[in-house]
LUMLUMZA-174443 format. One record per residue: residue in one letter; y negated, z, x negated of N, C-alpha, C in turn. Coordinates in steps of 0.02 Angstrom, whole numbers, plus 50000, padded with zeros to 5 digits. Layout:
BEGIN
aYZXYZXYZX...
//
This chain:
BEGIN
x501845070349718501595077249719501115078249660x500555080449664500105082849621500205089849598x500015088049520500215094249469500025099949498x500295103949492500355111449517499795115049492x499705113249399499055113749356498345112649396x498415108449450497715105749471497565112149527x497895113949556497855117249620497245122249612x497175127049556496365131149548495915126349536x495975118249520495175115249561495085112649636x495595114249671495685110349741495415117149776x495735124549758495555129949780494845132449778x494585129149703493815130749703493385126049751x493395119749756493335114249801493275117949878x493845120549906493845119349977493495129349970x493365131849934492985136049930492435135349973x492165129249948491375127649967491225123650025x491835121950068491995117650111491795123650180x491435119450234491215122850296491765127750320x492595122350313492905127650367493035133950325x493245134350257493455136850222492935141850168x492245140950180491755147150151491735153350166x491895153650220491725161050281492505166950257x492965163450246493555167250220493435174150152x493555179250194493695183850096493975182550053x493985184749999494555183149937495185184049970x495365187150000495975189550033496285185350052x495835183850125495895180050161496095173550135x495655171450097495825165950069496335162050045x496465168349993497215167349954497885169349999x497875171450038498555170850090498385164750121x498025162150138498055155350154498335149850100x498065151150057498035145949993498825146249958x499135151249961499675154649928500135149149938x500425145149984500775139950000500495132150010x499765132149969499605124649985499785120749936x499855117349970500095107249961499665104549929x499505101249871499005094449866499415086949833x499395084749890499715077649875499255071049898x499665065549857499195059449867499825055449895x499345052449961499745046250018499215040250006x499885035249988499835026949995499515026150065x498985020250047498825015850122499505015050150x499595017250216500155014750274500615021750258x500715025750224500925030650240500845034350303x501425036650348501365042550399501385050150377x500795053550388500925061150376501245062550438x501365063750476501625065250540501815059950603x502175060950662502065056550704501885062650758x501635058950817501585064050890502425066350913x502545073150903503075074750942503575076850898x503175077450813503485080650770503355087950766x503715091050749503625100650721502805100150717x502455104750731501835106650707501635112450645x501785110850591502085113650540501395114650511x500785110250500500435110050430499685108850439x499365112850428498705110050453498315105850381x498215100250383497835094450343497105095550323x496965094950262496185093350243496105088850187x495855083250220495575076150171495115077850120x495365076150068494925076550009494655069849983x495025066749993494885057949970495105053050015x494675048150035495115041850087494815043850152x495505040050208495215040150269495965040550289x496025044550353496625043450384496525041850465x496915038950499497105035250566497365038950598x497185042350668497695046650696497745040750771x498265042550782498225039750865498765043650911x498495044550985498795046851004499065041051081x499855040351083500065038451132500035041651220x499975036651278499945041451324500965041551341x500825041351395501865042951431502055036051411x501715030951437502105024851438502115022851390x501665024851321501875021351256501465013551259x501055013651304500845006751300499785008251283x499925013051290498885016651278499015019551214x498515017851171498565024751119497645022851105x497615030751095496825029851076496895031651005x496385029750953496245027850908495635033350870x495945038050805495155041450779495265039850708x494695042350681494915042050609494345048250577x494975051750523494665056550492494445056350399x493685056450399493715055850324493705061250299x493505060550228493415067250177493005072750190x493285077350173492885086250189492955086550282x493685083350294493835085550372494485086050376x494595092750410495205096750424495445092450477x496145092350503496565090050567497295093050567x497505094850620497365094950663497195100750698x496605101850739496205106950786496725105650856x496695100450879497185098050945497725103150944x497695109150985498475112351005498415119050945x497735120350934497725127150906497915133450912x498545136950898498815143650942499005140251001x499345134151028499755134251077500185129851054x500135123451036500415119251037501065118650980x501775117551003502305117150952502265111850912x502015104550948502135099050916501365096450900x501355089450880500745086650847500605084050915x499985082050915499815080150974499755070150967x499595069650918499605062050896499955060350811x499835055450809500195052650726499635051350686x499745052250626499375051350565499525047050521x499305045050484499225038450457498775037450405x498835037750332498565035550284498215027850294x497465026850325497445020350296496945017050240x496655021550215496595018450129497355025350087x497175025050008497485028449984497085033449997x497535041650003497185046750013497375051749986x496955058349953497225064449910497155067849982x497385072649983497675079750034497845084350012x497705090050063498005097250041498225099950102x498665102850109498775106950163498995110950163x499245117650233499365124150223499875124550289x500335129350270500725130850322500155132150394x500405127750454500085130850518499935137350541x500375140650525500555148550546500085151350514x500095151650450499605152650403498715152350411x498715145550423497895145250445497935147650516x498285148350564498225152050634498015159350624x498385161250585498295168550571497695171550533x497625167150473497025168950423496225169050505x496405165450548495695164150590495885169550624x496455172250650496235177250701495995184550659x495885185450580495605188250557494975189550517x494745182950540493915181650537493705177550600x493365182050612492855179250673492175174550660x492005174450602491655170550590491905161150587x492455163350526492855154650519493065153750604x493235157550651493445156950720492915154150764x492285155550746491865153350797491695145450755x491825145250692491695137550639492095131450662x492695135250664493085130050708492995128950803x493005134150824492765132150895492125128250897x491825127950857491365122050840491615116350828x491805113950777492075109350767492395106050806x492735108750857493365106350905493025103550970x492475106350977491975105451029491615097351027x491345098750922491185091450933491795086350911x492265089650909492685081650904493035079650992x492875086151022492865083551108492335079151117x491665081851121491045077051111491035070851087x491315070851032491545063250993492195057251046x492595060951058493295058651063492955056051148x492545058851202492475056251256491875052451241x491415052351195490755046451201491195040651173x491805039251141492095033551133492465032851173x492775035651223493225034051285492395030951335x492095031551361491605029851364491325023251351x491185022551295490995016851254491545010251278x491845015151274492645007451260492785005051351x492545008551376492615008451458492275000451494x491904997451443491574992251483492094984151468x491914980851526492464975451534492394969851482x491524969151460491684963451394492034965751326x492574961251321492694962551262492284962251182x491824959351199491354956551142490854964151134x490954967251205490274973151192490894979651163x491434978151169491874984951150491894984751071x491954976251041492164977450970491274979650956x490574977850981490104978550950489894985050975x490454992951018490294998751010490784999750983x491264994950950491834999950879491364999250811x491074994850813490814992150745490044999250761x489955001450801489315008850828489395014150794x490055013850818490705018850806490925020850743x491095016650712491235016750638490565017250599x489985013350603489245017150585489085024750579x489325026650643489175033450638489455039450633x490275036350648490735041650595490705042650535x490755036550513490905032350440490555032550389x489975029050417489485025850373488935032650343x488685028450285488325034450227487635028850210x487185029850238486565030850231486325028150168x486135024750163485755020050110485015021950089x484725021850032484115020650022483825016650047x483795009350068483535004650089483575005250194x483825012350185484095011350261484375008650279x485105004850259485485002450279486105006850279x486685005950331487175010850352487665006750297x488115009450252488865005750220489385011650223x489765007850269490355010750276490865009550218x491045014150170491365015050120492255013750117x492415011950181493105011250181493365004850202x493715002550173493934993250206494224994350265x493754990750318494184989350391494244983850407x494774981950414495034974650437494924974150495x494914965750519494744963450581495334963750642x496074966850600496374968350630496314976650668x496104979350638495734988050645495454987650704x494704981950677494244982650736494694980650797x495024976950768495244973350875495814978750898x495984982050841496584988350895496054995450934x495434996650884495065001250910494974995750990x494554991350978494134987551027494514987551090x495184983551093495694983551132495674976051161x495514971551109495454963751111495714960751053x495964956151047496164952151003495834950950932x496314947950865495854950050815495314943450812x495504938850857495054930650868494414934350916x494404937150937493724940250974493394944050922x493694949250884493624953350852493274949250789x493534941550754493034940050708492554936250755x492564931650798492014929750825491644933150821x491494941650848491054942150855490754946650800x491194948450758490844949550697490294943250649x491134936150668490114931150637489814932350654x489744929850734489054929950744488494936050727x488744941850697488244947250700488074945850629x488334943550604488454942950530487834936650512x487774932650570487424926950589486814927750574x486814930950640486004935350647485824939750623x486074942750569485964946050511486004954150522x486284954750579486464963550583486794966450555x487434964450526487824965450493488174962850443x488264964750386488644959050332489494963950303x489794960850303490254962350301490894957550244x490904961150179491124958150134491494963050086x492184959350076492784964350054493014970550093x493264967350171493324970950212492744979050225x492224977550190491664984950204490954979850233x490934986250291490304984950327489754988250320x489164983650299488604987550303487944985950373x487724990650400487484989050474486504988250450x486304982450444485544982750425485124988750451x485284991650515484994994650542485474999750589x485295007650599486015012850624486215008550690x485725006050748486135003750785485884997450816x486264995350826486324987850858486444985850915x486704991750989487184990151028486594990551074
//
């Protein structure tokens, strides 16, 4: 748990943050009045799917893993949320439980707020209400161009639209124009996004690595160019 002392710089912080500008002083601080700021180990679970829906999350540092299982427990799709992004939107004002599991996978700082809490603070600004119906829109937008992507039968073209994928969630823009994705992903990562093995999954990272599209060293990827696919 992080010092209690810190909490008026986390409060000034998410001040300036998209979802969280549009709020009054008011507003604000009934939200804020019960937040959390804690730091999770790589491999930590903040939640699983089918737990209480208690807390709504905002990344301040790191990256976290959500996935969500279908009935049989044998599908789970695969997102990942970095810094200066709220979760979960999934099951806003309806939903009791989480809709998927969470997952620390670098180390990560966090803050969060009772659910009830941020439900309520929105139905009294219409502005933060229409910020988030934004948001939720494009992480629909997002969440089906990778159902999509992942739809084709070579396995070699799925890990080289995860490795797209992670470019353009991920990745931060270089001077030289080159994309570097700032977070270590293992070749085990790529092949659970991909939905192929992690022996496909480095093959075909050499070879890109080969032909010089991509270099990839201390588990971080940098893409010579935004896309490759």
């Amino acid at each position: 748990m992080i010092s209690k002392a810190e909490y008026p710089r986390y409060k000034e912080w998410l001040k300036k943050t998209m979802e969280f500008e549009d709020f009054s002083e008011e507003q604000f601080d009934y939200l804020t009045e019960q937040m959390q700021a804690k730091n999770f180990s790589k491999g930590q679970i903040l939640f699983d799917q089918g737990d209480s829906r208690e807390r709504f999350y905002y990344v301040v540092s790191g990256l976290v893993r959500t996935e969500r299982l279908d009935e049989t427990g044998d599908f789970g799709f695969l997102s990942y949320i970095k810094e200066k992004k709220g979760f979960p939107y999934r099951g806003l004002f309806s939903d009791d439980e989480y809709a998927y599991s969470a997952e620390a996978l670098t180390n990560i700082e966090i803050v969060s707020f009772p659910m009830d809490k941020f439900e309520q603070a929105l139905k009294q600004n219409q502005v933060a209400t229409i910020r988030v119906i934004q948001v939720m829109g494009q992480i629909i937008n997002n969440n089906e161009d990778q159902l999509q992507r992942m739809l084709v039968s070579s396995a070699t073209k799925r890990v080289e639209q995860a490795l797209e994928i992670f470019s353009e969630k991920l990745g931060q823009k270089q001077g030289d124009g080159e994309v570097y994705v700032p977070y270590p992903i293992t070749l085990i990562e790529l092949a659970r996004v991909s939905g192929t093995t992690r022996e496909t999954a480095s093959r075909t990272v050499r070879k890109l690595v080969s032909d010089g599209v991509i270099s990839y060293q201390h588990k971080n990827f940098t893409f010579s160019r935004e896309s490759f696919v």
